[in-house]
Structure formats: structure tokens, C-alpha cells
N, C-alpha and C positions, 0 to 999 in steps of 0.2 A: 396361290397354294403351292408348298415344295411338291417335289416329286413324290417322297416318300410322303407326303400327307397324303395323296392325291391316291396311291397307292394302298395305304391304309383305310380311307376311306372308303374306294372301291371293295378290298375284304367285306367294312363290313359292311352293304348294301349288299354286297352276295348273300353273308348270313342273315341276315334280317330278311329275305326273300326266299329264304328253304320256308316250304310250305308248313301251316301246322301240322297236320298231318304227319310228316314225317320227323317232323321233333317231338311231339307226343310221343311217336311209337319209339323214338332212339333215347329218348329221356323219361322213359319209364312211366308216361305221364297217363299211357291209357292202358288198362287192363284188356290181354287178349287171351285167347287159348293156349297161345304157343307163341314164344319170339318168333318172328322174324329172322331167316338163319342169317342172314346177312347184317342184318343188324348184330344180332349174337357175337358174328365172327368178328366187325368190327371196334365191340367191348373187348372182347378179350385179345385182339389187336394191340388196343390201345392201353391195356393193364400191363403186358408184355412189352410195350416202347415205353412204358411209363417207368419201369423197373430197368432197362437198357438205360434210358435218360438219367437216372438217380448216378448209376452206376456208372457213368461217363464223366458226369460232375466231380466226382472223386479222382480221374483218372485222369482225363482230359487228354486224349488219346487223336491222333490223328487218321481217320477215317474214310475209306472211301466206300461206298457203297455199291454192289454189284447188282444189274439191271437198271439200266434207263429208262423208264418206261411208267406206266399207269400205277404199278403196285408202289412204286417211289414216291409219285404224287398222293399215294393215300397215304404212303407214312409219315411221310412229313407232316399231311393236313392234320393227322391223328394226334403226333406227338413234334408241334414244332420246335420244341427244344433238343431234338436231336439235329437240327440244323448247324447249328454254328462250331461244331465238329467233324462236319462232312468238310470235307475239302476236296474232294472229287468223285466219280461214276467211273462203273467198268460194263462196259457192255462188249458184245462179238460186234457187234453190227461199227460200220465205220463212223463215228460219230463224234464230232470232236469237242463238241461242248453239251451239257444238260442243265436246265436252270441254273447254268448262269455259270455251272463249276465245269473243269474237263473233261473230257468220258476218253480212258484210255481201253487198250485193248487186255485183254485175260494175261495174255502172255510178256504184259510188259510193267504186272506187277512186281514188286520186290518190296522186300523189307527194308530197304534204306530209303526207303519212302512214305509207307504204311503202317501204322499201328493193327487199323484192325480192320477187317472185310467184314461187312452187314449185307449178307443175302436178300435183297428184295425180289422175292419172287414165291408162289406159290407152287407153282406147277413144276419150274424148272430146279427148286431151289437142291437137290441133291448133287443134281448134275453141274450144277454152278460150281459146289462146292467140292466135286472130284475132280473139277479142272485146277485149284487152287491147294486145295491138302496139304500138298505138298510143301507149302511156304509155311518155317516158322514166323506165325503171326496171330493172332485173333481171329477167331472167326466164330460170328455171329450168325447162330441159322434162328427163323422166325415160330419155322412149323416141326421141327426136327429137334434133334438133340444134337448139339455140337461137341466137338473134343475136349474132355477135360484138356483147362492149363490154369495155371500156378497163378498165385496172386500178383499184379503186376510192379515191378519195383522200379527205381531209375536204372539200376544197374544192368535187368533185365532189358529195359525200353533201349536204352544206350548201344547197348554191345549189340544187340539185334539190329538198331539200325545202322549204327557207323562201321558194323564186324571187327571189333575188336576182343578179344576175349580174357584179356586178364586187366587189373588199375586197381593200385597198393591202396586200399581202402582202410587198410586196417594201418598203414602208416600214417596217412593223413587225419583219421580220428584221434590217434597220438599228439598230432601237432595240433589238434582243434582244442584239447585238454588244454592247451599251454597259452590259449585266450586270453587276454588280458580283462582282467573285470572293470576296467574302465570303458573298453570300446564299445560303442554307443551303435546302432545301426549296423551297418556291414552287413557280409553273409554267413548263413547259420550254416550248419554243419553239414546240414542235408546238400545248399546250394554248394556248396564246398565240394561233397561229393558229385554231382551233377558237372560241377566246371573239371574234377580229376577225371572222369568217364567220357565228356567231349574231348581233352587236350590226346585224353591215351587212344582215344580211334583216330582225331584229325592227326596225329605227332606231327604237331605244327613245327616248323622253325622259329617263326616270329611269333607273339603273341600281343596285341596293342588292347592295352587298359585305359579306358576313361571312367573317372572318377579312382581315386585312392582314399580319400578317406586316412583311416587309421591304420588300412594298410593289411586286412586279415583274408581279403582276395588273393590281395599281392603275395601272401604266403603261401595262400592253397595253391594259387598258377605256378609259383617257383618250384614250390614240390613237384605240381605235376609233370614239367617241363624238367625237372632231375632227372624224376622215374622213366622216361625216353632211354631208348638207346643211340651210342655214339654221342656230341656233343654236338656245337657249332649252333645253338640255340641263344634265344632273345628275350626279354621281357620287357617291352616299353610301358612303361606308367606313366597317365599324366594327370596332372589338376590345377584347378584354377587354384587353390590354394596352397600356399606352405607349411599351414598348420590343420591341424581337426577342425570342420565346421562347428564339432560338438565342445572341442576344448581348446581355446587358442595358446594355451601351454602343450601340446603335444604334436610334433613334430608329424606332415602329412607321411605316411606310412611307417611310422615308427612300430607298431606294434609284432612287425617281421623280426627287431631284435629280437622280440620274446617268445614267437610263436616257431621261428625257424629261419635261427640266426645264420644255421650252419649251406645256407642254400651254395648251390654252385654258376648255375646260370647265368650268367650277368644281366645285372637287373638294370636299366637306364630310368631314372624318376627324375621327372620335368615337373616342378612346380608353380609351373607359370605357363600354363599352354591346357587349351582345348582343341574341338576335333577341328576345328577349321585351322590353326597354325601346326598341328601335329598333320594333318593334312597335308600341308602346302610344305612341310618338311621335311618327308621321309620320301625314299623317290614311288614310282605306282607301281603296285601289285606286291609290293615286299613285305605286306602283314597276312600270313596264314590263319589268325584268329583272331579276331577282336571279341573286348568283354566289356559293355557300355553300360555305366550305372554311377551316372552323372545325375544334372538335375533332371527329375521325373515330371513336372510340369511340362503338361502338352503344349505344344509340338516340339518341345528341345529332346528330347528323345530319337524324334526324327528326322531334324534337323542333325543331328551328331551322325545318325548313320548314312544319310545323305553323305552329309562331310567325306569319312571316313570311306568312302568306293571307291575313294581318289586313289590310295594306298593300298586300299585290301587287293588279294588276290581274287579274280572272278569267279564265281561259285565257292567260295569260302564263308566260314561259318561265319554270326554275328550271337554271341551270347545277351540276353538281355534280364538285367533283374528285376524284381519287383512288379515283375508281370501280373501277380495276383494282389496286390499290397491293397489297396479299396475294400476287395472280398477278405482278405487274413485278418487286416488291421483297419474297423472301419474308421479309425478315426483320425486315417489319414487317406484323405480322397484326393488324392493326385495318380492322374489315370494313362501318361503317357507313354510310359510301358506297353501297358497291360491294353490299350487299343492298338499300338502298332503292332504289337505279338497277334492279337486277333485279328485283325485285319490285313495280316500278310497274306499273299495270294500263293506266295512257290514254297518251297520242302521247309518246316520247321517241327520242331520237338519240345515237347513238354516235359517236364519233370514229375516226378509220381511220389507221392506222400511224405515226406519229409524239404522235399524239392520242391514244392509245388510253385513257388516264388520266382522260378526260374525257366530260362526256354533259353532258345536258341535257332535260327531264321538265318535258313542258305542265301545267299546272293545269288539272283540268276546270272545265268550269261552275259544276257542284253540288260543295263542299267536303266536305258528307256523304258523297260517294261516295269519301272518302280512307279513310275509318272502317278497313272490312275489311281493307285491307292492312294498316293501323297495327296495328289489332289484333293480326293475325299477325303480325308485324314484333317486336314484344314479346313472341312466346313464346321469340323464339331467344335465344342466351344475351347477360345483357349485360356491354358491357364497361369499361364508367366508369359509375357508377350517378347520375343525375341527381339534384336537390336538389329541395323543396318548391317554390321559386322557379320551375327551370326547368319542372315538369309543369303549372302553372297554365296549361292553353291555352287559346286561344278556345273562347267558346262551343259552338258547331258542335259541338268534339270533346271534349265533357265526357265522353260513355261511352270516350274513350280516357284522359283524366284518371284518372279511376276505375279502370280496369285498372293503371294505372300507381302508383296510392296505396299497397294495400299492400307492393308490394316497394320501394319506398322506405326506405334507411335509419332506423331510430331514432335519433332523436337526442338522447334520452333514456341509451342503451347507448354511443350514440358516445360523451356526455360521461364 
């Protein structure tokens, strides 16, 4: 039996051994005088994470939760689908991990890190949140009334975390009009704006694109990399192909003639190269941004960013698309994105309502520390089986190389 069956299993022999008794009286089952207050409090607990949870699914907000402690264990037990938006704990006490995620301290929150604060706590929870006020941010109280704030946008989400405060939005919707109605695929207007709102906080120098397609990325990035101040900027594109996957008469990124001909940047378009030779060619650390939305069959999603750490700068962003494409569009279920976005353990960002298709995942310092997730990340099923070529990664992640050898096709059988 796996881990996580073994795991799951364990749940439920717990639930199946809560006494009757006390599912009766928590599920309404036996008539009394009076609730129970404690049962009470934990209905209307759970009516109040249940409305948090809806409201998160729209948002998809990156969360840390304040109080390490017992009141955390009942809210999650309550409503677990507030889980897979926590990405870490804040407590005072020295504490450096909790179920599994970080526990930093009060004072080493910020907004270039956090979405939104969720108070767990009953007793303390006022005091929690006069230590924190102070931060433009979300905050979530349970027993309390929290601060009105504004409905949440990308542009809102963006600028609060990376501090930047203005990105020619209303240029860019300009060039988004000038789409060609043949291009198939690509990014919508919303990810458009999401990729102008990262480039104008990170004002990358470099910017490496994998996947071009038809090329209507390529024109959002070059706009936004104009809108910079001073010049001495880049735009590397690459694709396995020369033509549109969708039309092998249109030329891979031609649709920049018509969306935004007039760009100034110099744009370099390699159509003959993915992340392992744009890797091995560009020297290391000299891409301030990359934007990967290549083939989305798992693991090549993560195989490409693997690739691509050869090059990137350290703690540099990693834009990735179709991180929701399963959920928007279910009738394309290819999931590679959209579990390495989830699955990433250090600073990443979601896009908000028209964005939602879209994120983007800091690189940490230490590359090693990618290992564990890769590793997991390859036990799930895969769905385009990568070649001897593509698993050759850097160094660094030779023990994920190795995981990845034996289920490699034979090519031996193939022939």
C-alpha cells in the first residue's frame, strides 16, 4: 500500500471510530433541549470556511495562515479545501515548520510574499491582527469583522506584490484588438495583462520565451519590455517549430507583424530549439524572466524549467500558462502546468479573473531545493513520455535524471 493510501486510510478508521453519540448530536440526528455550544460554534465555523473556500476558488490567492496551533487543526479538519492555498504559518513562537508548511515570524511578513492573512485563533485573534494592519494585504478574521477592501484584481494582486505602481494597460488592450482571427490558442488578453504587470515590476533585461506559437505572447512581452525605462533589453523566443502547430502556412510568430509591428526591442526567434539547447546556449544567469508554455503534457512542463535554471537568474521569476486549462477548458486535460504551479513549495503568484490561466513561480536560491517536489511531481501519471534528450538535466538534478531513466521508453521495442 502507498504512502498516501496508507494515509488515507488511516482518516478514515479515525472517522469511522468517532463514537455514535457524537455524530448523532453533530449531525442533527438526535433531538436535544439545547445544542451543544460547542458543536454550535463548530457549524457555524464550518458555514464561515465554507464561504472563505468558495471565495478562494475564484481568487486563488496565496495564504499564509496566522497561529500554529490547535485552532489551525480544527480549521482545516472543518473545511479541508482551504488547504491547498495555505502555503505557510505565522506564529511568535520559534517555530519553523507546521504541518508540513513554514511558520515564519509576525515581523517577517510582507506583501511580496502574501496574498492574504487568515487569523486562527479565537482568543488572540484581535491582537494577531494589530500586529499585522498595518500590511497592504487581506486579512481574514474568523470571530471579528475585518477591514473593508476592494474586489481583488491582477493588477491589484501584481503591483502589491512585486511594488510596482503603474503598466500601460490601456496600451496593451490596444494591441490585443489588432489579434489576428486566425490565431488559435495563445494568450487571452487577461494573460497579456498579467505577463505586462510581472515584466513592469521584475524590468527584466532579458526575457526567455519557450513556446511561440503564433506569436501573440511575443507581442505582449515586446510591448512590455518597450514600456521599461532606458533600453539595452532582450527578447529570446524559441520553438521546436517554424510554422503554427495550428496552421503549417503561418510562419511561428508571425502574428507580431499585425498585433505590433512597430516594437523596438530586439526580438532574437530561434525555430529550432527548446529549453535544453537554449540552455546549453545562452551563458548562466543571463535570463531575468522566463515565460514557458510549451508542450503541457506532464512532466515536460517541468522538465523545461528544470532546463532552463542553467540560464535563469537565481530567485527570478518563471511565468507559466495554462495553469488552469483542465478546470477552464475541460476538454483538454493535460495537467502539466497546472500541478507544477500547485505543487510548487517557494513564492509564486496567481492571476485573478480574467488571468486566471496564468501564474508565475520564484526560483529559490539553492536549486537543490527543487529535488523533492520534482521527485513527487513524477510519481503522478505521465502524459507525453519524454525522450533520452529531454531528461539529460543539469547537474544539480542528476538524482531527478535517474528517477526519470527507467520509465523512459525503450528504444530498442519502439524500433
Amino acid at each position: 500500500m502507498s504512502s498516501s493510501a496508507s494515509v488515507g486510510r488511516g482518516l478514515y478508521d479515525h472517522l469511522l471510530a468517532i463514537p455514535d453519540a457524537q455524530i448523532q448530536h453533530y449531525a442533527g440526528l438526535t433531538l436535544t433541549p439545547s445544542e451543544d455550544p460547542f458543536i454550535r460554534e463548530m457549524k457555524r465555523l464550518r458555514g464561515r470556511l465554507a464561504a472563505i473556500a468558495a471565495h478562494w476558488r475564484e481568487t486563488d490567492p496565496r495564504v499564509f495562515m496566522y497561529g500554529a496551533g490547535e485552532h489551525a487543526r480544527l480549521v482545516l479538519a472543518l473545511e479541508p479545501e482551504l488547504g491547498r492555498f495555505v502555503a505557510g504559518f505565522i506564529d511568535r513562537r520559534p517555530v519553523a515548520e507546521f504541518l508540513g508548511k513554514p511558520c515564519i515570524r509576525p515581523e517577517h511578513v510582507t506583501p511580496g510574499v502574501v496574498d492574504v492573512v487568515f487569523y486562527s485563533s479565537r482568543e488572540h485573534e484581535r491582537d494577531m491582527h494589530a500586529r499585522l494592519s498595518h500590511l497592504d494585504l487581506d486579512h481574514v478574521l474568523l470571530y471579528g469583522d475585518g477591514p473593508a477592501t476592494d474586489p481583488e484584481t491582477t493588477m491589484t494582486r501584481m503591483r502589491r506584490r512585486l511594488g510596482h505602481t503603474f503598466a500601460d494597460v490601456e496600451g496593451l488592450q490596444e494591441i490585443q484588438t489588432r489579434r489576428p482571427a486566425w490565431v488559435q490558442g495563445g494568450i487571452s488578453g487577461g494573460d497579456a495583462e498579467f505577463l505586462l504587470e510581472l515584466v513592469s515590476g521584475v524590468s527584466p533585461r532579458t526575457i526567455l520565451e519557450l513556446g511561440v506559437a503564433s506569436g501573440a505572447s511575443s507581442a505582449a512581452l515586446l510591448f512590455a519590455l518597450d514600456r521599461l525605462p532606458e533600453g539595452g533589453r532582450t527578447l529570446f523566443s524559441c520553438d521546436v517549430r517554424g510554422t503554427c502547430y495550428f496552421d503549417a502556412d503561418r510562419p511561428t510568430g508571425s502574428a507580431v507583424d499585425e498585433m505590433y509591428p512597430q516594437f523596438r526591442t530586439p526580438w532574437l526567434l530561434d525555430t529550432n530549439s527548446d529549453a535544453r539547447r537554449i540552455g546549453e546556449a545562452l551563458p548562466a544567469g543571463s535570463i531575468d524572466l522566463t515565460f514557458i508554455d510549451a508542450n503541457h503534457c506532464h512532466p515536460w512542463p517541468l522538465l523545461d524549467l528544470l532546463h532552463i535554471t542553467r540560464l535563469a537568474r537565481p530567485g527570478s521569476w518563471v511565468a507559466l500558462h495554462d495553469i488552469e486549462l483542465p478546470r477552464l477548458h475541460p476538454q483538454y486535460q493535460v495537467h502539466g502546468p497546472q500541478w507544477l504551479f500547485e505543487a510548487w513549495p517557494f513564492n509564486k503568484v496567481h492571476g485573478v479573473g480574467g488571468s486566471m490561466n496564468i501564474g508565475a513561480v520564484q526560483l529559490p536560491a539553492n536549486l537543490r531545493d527543487l529535488v523533492p517536489m520534482s521527485l513527487a511531481l513524477l510519481e503522478r501519471p505521465w502524459e507525453h513520455s519524454p525522450t533520452t534528450w529531454h531528461v539529460d538535466l543539469p547537474e544539480v538534478f542528476s538524482e531527478v535524471s535517474k528517477a526519470l531513466a527507467p520509465r523512459l521508453p525503450d528504444p530498442a521495442k519502439a524500433a
